[in-house]
C-alpha positions in Angstrom: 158.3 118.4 52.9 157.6 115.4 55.4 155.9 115.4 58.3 157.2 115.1 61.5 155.9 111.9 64.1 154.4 114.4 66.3 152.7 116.3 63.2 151.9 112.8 62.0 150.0 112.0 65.7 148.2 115.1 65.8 146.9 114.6 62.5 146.2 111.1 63.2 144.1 112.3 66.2 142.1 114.7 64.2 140.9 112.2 62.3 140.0 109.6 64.6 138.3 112.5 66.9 136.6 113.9 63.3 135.0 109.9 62.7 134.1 110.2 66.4 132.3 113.1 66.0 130.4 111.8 62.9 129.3 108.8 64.9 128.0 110.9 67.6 125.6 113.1 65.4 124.3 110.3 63.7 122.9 109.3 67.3 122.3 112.3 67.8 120.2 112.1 64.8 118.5 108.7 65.9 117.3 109.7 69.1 115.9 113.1 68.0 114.2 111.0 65.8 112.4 108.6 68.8 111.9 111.5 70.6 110.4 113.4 68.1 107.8 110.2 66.8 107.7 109.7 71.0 106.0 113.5 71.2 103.8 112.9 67.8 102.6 109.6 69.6 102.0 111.4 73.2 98.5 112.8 71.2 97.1 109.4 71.1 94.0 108.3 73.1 96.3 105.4 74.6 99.0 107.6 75.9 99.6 107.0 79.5 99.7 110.6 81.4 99.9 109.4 84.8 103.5 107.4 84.0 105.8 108.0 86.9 109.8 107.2 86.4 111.3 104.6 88.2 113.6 105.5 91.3 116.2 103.2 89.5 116.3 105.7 86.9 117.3 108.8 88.7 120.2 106.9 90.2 121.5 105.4 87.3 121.6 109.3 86.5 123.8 110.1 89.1 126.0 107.0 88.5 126.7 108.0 85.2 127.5 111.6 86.0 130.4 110.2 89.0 132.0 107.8 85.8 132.0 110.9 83.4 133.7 112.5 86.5 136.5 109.4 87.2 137.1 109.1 83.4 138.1 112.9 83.6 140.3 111.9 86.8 141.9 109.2 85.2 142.8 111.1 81.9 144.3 114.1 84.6 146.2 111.5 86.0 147.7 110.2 82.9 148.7 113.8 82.1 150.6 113.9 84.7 152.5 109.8 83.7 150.4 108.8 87.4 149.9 105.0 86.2 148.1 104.0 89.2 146.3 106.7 89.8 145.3 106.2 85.9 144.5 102.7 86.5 142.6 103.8 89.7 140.1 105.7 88.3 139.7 103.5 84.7 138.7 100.8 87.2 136.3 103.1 89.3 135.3 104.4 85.8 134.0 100.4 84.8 132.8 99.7 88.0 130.6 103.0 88.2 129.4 101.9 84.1 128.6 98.7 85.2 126.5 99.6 87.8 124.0 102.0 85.7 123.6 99.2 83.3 122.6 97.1 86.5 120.6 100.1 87.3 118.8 100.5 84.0 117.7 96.8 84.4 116.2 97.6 88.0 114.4 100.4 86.8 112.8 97.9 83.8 111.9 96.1 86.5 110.4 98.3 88.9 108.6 99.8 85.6 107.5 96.1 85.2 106.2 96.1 89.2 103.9 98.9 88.5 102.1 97.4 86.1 103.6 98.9 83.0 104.5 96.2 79.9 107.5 97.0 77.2 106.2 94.7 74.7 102.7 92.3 74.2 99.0 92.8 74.8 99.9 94.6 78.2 102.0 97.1 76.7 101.1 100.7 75.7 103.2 102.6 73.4 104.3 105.1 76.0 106.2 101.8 77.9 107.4 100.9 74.5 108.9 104.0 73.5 110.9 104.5 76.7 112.2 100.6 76.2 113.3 100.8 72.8 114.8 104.2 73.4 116.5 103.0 76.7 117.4 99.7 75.1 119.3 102.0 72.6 121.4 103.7 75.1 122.0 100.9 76.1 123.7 99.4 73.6 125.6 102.2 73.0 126.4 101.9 76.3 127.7 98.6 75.2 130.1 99.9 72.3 131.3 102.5 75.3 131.7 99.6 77.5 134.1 97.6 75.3 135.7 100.9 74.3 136.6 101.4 77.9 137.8 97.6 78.2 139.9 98.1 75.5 141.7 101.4 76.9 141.8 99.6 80.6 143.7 96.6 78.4 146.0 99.3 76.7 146.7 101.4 79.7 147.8 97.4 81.6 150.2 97.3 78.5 151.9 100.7 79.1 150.7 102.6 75.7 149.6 105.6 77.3 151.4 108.3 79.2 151.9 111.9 79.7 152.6 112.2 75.7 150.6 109.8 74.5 146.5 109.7 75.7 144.9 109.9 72.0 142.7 106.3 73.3 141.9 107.7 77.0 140.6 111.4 75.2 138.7 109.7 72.6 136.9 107.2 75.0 136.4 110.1 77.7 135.0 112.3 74.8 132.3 109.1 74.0 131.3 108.9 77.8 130.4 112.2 78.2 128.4 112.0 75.2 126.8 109.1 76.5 126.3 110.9 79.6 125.0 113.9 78.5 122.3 111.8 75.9 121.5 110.0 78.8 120.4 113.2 81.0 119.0 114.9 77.9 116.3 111.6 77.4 116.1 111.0 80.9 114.9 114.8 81.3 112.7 114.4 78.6 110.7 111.3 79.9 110.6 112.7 83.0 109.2 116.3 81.9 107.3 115.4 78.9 
């Protein structure tokens, strides 16, 4: 019996949201790992308790909560075959990305301005841990990032609509992810 295209797509879609999925546990896996070695570590006679979270931090929070939002709008709007709506809110969606990267860098710095080293004598391993964690994120970030370019470049060539939003859904599914990871770690520095 063959397959129909449509049964073909769906399948198709499965799978590529099945590898997905497997990507996102293993960094799932990785950062319960840092966080896990980052509590072990918190016993140590160096451990900074006094450490206070940048300001740049909580809004690079908020930033990437309002793109998780605008990638949801512009995957409702391709539902509905709205290209510029779509385009609209892919746009807003880079903008919003761009700016917590920018905002991540900021709060290095203001970590930097209180006196607080990520690497060298001046360092101490709670600083470290945050960076390499944050640094991290960041590059998956990156990988989201370029994901996003790619679906901005696709949607400007016409390959999605109402039928057909398999690379919007599977980049919107990574953002939130991203998103969520990013409030989970940025609870836990903040609480622990």
């Amino acid at each position: 019996m063959e397959m129909t295209l449509q049964e073909q797509n769906e399948r198709k879609a499965q799978s590529y949201k099945l590898i997905l999925w497997f990507a996102m546990v293993s960094m799932v896996m990785m950062f319960a790992g840092l966080t896990s070695a980052y509590v072990v570590s918190s016993s140590r006679a160096d451990w900074l308790k006094d450490f206070q979270m940048p300001s740049a931090f909580f809004m690079s929070t908020a930033v990437i909560i309002l793109s998780s939002i605008t990638f949801l709008l512009a995957r409702k709007a391709i539902k509905q075959n709205n290209q510029p709506l779509t385009t609209k809110w892919l746009l807003a969606t880079l903008v919003l990305s761009i700016a917590f990267v920018v905002l991540q860098f900021v709060g290095f710095n203001q970590i930097v301005a209180m006196g607080y080293f990520f690497t060298g004598s001046e360092s101490t391993i709670t600083t470290s841990f945050l960076y390499i964690v944050a640094i991290l994120h960041l590059a998956h970030l990156f990988g989201g990032l370029i994901a996003l370019s790619i679906i901005i470049y696709n949607h400007f060539k016409q390959k999605y609509n109402a039928t057909q939003t398999l690379g919007i859904e599977l980049g919107e599914m990574f953002w939130y992810f991203l998103g969520i990871l990013w409030i989970l770690l940025f609870l836990f520095f903040f609480f622990y």
